[in-house]
C-alpha positions in Angstrom: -4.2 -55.2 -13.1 -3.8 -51.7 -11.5 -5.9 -50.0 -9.2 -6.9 -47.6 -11.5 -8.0 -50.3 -14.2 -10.0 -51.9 -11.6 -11.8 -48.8 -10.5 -12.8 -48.5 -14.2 -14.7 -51.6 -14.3 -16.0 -51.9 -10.5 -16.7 -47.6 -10.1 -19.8 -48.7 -12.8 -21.1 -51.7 -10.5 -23.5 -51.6 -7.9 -23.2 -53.9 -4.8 -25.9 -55.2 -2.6 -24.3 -56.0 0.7 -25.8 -58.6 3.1 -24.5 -58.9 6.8 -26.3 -59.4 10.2 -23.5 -58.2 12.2 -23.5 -54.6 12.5 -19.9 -53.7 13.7 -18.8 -56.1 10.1 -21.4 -54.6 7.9 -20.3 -51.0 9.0 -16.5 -51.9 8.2 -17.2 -53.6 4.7 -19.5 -51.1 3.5 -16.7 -48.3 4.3 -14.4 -51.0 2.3 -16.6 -51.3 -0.4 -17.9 -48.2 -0.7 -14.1 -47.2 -2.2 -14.5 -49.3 -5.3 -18.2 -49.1 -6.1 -20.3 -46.6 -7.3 -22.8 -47.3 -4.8 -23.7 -50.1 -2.2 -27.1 -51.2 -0.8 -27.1 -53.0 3.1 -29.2 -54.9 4.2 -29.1 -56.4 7.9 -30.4 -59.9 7.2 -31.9 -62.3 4.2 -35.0 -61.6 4.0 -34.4 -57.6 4.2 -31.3 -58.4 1.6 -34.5 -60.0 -1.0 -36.5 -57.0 -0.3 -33.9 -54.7 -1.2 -33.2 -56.8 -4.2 -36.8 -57.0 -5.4 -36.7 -53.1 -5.5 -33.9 -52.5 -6.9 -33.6 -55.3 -9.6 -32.8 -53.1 -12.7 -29.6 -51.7 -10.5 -27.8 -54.5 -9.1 -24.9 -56.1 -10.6 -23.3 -57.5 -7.8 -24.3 -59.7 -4.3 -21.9 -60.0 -1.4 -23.7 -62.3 1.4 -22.5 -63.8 4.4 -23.6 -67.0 4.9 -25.3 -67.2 8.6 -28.0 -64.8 9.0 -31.3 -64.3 10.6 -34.4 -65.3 8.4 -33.1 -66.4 5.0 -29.6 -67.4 5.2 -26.6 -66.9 2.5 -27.6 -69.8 0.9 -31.5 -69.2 1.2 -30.6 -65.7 -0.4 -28.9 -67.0 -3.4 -31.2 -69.5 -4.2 -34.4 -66.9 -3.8 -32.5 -64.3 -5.9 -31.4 -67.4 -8.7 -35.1 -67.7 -8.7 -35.8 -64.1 -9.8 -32.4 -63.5 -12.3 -30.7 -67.0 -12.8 -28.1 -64.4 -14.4 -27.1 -62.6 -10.7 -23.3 -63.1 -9.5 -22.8 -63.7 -5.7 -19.3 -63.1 -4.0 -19.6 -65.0 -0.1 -18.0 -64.4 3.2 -17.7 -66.6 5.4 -16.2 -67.7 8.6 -13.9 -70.8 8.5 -16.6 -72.6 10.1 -18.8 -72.6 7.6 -17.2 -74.0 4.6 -19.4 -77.0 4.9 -22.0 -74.8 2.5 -19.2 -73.9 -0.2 -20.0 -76.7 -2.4 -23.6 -75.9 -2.5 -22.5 -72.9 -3.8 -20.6 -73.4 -6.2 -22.9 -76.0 -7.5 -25.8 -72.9 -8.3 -22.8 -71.8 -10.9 -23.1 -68.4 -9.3 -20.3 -67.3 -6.8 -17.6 -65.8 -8.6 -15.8 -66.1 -5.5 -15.6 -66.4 -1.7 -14.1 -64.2 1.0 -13.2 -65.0 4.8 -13.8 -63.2 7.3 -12.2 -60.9 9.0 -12.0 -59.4 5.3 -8.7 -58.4 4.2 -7.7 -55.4 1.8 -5.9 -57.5 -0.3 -8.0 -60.8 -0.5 -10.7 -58.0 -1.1 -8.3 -56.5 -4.4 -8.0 -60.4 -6.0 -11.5 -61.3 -5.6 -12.4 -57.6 -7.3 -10.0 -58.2 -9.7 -12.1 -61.3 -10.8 -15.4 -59.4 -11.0 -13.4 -56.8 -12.9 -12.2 -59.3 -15.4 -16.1 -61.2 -15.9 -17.6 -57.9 -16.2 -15.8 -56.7 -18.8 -16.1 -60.1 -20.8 -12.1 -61.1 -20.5 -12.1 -63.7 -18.5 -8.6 -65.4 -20.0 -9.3 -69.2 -20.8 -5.4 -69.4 -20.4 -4.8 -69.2 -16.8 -1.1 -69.3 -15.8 -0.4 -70.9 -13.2 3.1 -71.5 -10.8 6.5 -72.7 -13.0 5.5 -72.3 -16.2 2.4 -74.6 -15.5 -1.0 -73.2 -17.9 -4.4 -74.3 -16.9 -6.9 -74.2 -20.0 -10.2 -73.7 -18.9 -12.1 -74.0 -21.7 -10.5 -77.8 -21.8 -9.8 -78.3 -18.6 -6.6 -79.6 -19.4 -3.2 -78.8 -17.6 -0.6 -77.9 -19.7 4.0 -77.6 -18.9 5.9 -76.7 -21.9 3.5 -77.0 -23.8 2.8 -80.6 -23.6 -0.3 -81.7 -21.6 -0.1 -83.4 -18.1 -2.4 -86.2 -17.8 -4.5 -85.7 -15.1 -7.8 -88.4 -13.6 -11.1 -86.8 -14.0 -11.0 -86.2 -10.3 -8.0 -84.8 -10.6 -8.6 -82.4 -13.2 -12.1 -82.0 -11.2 -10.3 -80.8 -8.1 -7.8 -78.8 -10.0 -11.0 -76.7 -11.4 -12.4 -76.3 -8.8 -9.1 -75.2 -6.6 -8.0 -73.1 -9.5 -11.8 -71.4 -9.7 -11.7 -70.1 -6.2 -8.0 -69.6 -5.8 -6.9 -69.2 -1.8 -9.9 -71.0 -0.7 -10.3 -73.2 2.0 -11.9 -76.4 1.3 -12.5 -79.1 4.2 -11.6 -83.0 3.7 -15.4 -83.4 3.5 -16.6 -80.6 1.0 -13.9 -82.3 -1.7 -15.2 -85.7 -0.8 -18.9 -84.6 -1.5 -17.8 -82.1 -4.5 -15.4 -85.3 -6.1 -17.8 -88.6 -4.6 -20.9 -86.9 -4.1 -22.8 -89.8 -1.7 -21.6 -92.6 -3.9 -18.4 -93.1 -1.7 -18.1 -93.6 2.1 -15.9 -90.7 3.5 -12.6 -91.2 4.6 -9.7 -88.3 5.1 -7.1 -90.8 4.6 -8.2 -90.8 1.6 -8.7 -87.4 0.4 -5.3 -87.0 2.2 -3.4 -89.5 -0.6 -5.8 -88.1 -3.2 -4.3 -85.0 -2.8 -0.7 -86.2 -2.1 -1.2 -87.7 -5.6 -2.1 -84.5 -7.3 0.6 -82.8 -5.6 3.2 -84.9 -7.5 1.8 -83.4 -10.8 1.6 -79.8 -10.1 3.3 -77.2 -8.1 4.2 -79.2 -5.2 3.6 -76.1 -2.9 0.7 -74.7 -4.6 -2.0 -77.0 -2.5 -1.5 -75.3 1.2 -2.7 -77.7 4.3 -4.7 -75.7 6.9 -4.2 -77.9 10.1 -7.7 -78.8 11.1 -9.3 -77.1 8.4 -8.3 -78.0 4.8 -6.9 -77.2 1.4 -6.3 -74.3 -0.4 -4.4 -73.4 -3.9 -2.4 -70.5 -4.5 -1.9 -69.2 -8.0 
């Protein structure tokens, strides 16, 4: 998608922006403020649910960090969910704080999540998203690396057009890595989005889980982040 074709779709949106820290919320705004027709601050939850509560009708879009003062990113989404079980969330974070990212993605709101410091590019793929739900073509053939197709209607992996059999964890965690491509999820957040609290944790074995996945996809599309997890590049 070129610029130009994205600034069709996200030049009509308008963003409320939520973040405590004032040197951040001064940079991102400037970012944002080139794709969007217009962007709303606020400087912490509860002053982010005001500003949504008076602006309701204008809103398509909510960009939250996750630690703030009063209601946090979480709090936020939840309260807003509340009011429009409809609203779209995009999330920054730190790497710290992936521990909430399954709690997220369980409300079936965040299109995506950003980390911080922001990046112009990461900024471009996650817009490129909202572009692509907003104007209703969100593909349900994803392609993926070497030829690989992802269906996501059917949740079914695909080479060559024959299907590769996949667990239903497997094809769980392939969802959910190919959903919020370039994330970074922690040993723990997969064990609780795969076992929930039926399972005792162990890395080990999130460690062969994921060895075992490996060896039916892209061998170098899962990325190890020493200390802090998994991620999967498209």
């Amino acid at each position: 998608m070129t610029n130009t074709e994205l600034l069709s779709t996200t030049k009509k949106l308008t963003v409320l922006y939520a973040e405590d820290d004032l040197e951040m919320r001064k940079s991102t705004t400037a970012l944002l403020k080139n794709f969007f027709s217009h962007v709303y601050t606020a400087s912490d939850g509860r002053e982010a649910l005001a500003a949504y509560k008076n602006n309701l009708a204008n809103i398509d879009l909510v960009i939250t960090d996750i630690l703030m003062p009063h209601l946090n990113g979480i709090e936020l989404t939840k309260e807003i969910l509340s009011i429009n079980i409809e609203q779209k969330f995009i999330v920054i974070s730190a790497y710290n704080e992936t521990s909430y990212f399954i709690e997220l993605i369980n409300t079936g709101a965040v299109i995506g999540f950003l980390q911080k410091p922001i990046k112009r590019q990461e900024l471009l793929n996650i817009l490129t998203t909202v572009s692509l739900f907003y104007k209703e073509e969100y593909e349900t053939i994803l392609p993926f690396q070497d030829g690989f197709l992802w269906n996501r209607d059917l949740k079914k992996l695909f080479l060559e057009g024959k299907e590769i059999t996949l667990s239903a964890n497997e094809t769980k965690l392939l969802d959910l890595f190919l959903s919020y491509p370039n994330t970074v999820f922690s040993a723990i957040d997969l064990h609780l989005y795969l076992f929930e609290d039926t399972k005792e944790f162990s890395e080990d074995s999130i460690k062969s889980f994921i060895k075992r996945l490996r060896k039916k996809i892209p061998s170098s599309s899962i990325q190890t982040h020493k200390d802090l997890g998994y991620s999967l590049s498209i």
